[in-house]
N, C-alpha and C positions, 0 to 999 in steps of 0.2 A: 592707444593701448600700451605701445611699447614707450612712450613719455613716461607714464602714467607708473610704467613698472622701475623703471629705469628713479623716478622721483622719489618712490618707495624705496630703493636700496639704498639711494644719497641718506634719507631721512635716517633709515636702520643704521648706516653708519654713523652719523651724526651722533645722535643717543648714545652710541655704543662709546666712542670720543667722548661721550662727556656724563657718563655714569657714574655713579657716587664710589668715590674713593674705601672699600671695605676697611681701611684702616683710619680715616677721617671720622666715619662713622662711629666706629669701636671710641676714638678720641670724645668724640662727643657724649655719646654713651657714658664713657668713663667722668668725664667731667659732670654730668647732671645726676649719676650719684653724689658729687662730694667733690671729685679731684683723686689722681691719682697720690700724691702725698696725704692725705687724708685714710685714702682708703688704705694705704700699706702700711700706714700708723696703728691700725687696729691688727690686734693681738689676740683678744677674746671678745666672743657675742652670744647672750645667752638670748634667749628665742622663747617664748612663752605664748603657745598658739593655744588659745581656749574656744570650743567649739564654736562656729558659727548660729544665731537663731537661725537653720534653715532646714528644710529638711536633710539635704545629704551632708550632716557636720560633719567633721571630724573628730577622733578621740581628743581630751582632753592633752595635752604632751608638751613637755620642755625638754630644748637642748641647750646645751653650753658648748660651744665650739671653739678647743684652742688651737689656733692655726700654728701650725697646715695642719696634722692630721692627728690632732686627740679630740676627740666628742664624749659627751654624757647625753642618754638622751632617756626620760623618764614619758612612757605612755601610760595612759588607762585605758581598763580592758573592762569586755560587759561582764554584768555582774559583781561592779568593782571590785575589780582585780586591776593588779597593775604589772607592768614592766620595767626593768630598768637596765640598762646595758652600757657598758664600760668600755668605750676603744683606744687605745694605742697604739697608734699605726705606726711609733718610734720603735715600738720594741715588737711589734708583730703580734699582739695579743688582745683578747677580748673577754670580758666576763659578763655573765648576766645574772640578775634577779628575777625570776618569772613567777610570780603571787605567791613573793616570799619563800620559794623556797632557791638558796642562791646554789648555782653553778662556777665550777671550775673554772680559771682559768683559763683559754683555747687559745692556737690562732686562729685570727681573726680572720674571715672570707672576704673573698673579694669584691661583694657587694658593699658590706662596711666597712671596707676601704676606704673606697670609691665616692662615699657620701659623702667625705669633706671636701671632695672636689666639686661634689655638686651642689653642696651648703655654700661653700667661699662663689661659687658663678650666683646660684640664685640669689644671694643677700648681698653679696659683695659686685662683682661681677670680675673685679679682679684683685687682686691683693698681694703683698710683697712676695708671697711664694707662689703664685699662679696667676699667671698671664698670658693668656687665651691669646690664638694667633687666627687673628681676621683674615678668611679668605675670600667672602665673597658675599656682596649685597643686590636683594633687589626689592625694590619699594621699601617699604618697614622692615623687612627683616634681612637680617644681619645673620651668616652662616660665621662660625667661629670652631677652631680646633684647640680641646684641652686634655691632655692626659691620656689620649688614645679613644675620646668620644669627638663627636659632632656636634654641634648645638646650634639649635636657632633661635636667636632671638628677636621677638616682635615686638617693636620701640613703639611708645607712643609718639605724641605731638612735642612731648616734652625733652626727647631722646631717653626715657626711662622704659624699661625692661616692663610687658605688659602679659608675656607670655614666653616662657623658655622650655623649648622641646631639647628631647637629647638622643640623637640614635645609639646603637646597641653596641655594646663596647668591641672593638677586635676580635673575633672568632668566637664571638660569645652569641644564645639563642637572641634571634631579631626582636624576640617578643619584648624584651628588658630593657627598658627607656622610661623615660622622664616626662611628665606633661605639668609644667607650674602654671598656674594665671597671677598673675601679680598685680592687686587694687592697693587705691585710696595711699596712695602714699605720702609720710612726713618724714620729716629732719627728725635725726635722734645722734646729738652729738655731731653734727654736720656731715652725715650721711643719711641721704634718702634711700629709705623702708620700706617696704609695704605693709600696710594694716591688714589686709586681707589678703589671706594666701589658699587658693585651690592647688590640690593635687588631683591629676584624674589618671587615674591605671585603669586602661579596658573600658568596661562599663561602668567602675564605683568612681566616686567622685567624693573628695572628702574637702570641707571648707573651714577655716577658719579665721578667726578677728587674734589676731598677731600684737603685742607687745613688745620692745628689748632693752637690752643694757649692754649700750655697749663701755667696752672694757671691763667685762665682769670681773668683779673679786671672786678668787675660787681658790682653795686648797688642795696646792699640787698631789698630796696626798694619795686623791679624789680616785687618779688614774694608776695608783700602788695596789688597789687593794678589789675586793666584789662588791657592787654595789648592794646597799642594803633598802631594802623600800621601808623600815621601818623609819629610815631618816627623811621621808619623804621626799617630795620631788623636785628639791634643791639641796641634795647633800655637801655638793660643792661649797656651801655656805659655810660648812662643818669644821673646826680647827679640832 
């Protein structure tokens, strides 16, 4: 018996000796998106998520992300109606369109903030202005620290991102996190995407078949002014 316990601690140590390097991992990771020069190359990514045929789709919705922190992001709403909202996280500011009728210029909260951090993790995983500090791995998933969140991510076979949770930011309510699934992914520009992207908050679950472009052409303009849903849900296109 006491062999027996005595052979169980050697083996617990063994394993522990020779556990996967959290930063190894993250490397690997980083490499089967694309490569770290690759991924800090890209500037902008427009994102065009169109609802999944499934039951729990998600709304129709495009965003344009210029890294690090300006986003456009245009939803549809029932009863088509739509959404459209303007951030600039250089100047502090935010505007929105809500079914055409626009809003003021604000600052921006610290939810929309926060989003290009967790656009640049889910689609990128790192990029010339954020890079997440690997602390700690077991089996598939990869814990990692950015911006003042947690994140885990669950890698497939392929070392690609197949699920990214995110705990609740600093002194902020528990309840406010992240749950991505990330499918079917292709090369677009020699970084690997996901085709299909689930979001689950709580009990809703929203899903969709994913599109992009990266290095989008967009008119700096875009992030001067309130957005207009009459220009639809690519105004960035707009000179």
């Amino acid at each position: 018996m006491r062999f027996g316990f005595f052979i169980a601690i050697v083996a617990a140590g063994f394993a522990a000796a020779h556990a996967a390097d959290p930063r190894e991992v993250w490397e690997q990771a980083v490499a089967a998106k694309g490569g770290r020069e690759r991924l800090h190359a890209i500037h902008s990514l427009a994102i065009y998520m169109k609802p999944a045929e499934v039951n729990l789709r998600g709304a129709p919705t495009n965003w344009l992300c210029v890294f690090p922190d300006r986003y456009f992001e245009y939803q549809g709403l029932p009863g088509g109606n739509a959404r459209a909202i303007v951030v600039d996280g250089t100047a502090g500011r935010t505007a929105m369109d809500a079914t055409g009728i626009p809003r003021q210029a604000r600052h921006l909260t610290s939810s929309e903030g926060e989003q290009m951090t967790v656009n640049q993790i889910v689609f990128l995983l790192e990029s010339a202005w954020l890079q997440p500090q690997p602390i700690e791995v077991r089996h598939n998933v990869l814990v990692v620290e950015a911006a003042g969140r947690t994140y885990k991510i669950f890698l497939d076979k392929e070392n690609l991102p197949e699920r990214i949770m995110s705990s609740a930011m600093h002194g902020r309510n528990a309840d406010v996190h992240y749950d991505y699934r990330l499918q079917h992914y292709r090369k677009y520009e020699g970084v690997m995407l996901p085709t299909r992207v689930v979001l689950v908050a709580g009990i809703r679950q929203s899903t969709w078949d994913v599109d992009y472009e990266v290095e989008a052409k967009y008119n700096p303009k875009l992030f001067e002014r309130i957005p207009d849903l009459a220009n639809g849900p690519e105004p960035w296109r707009m000179r």
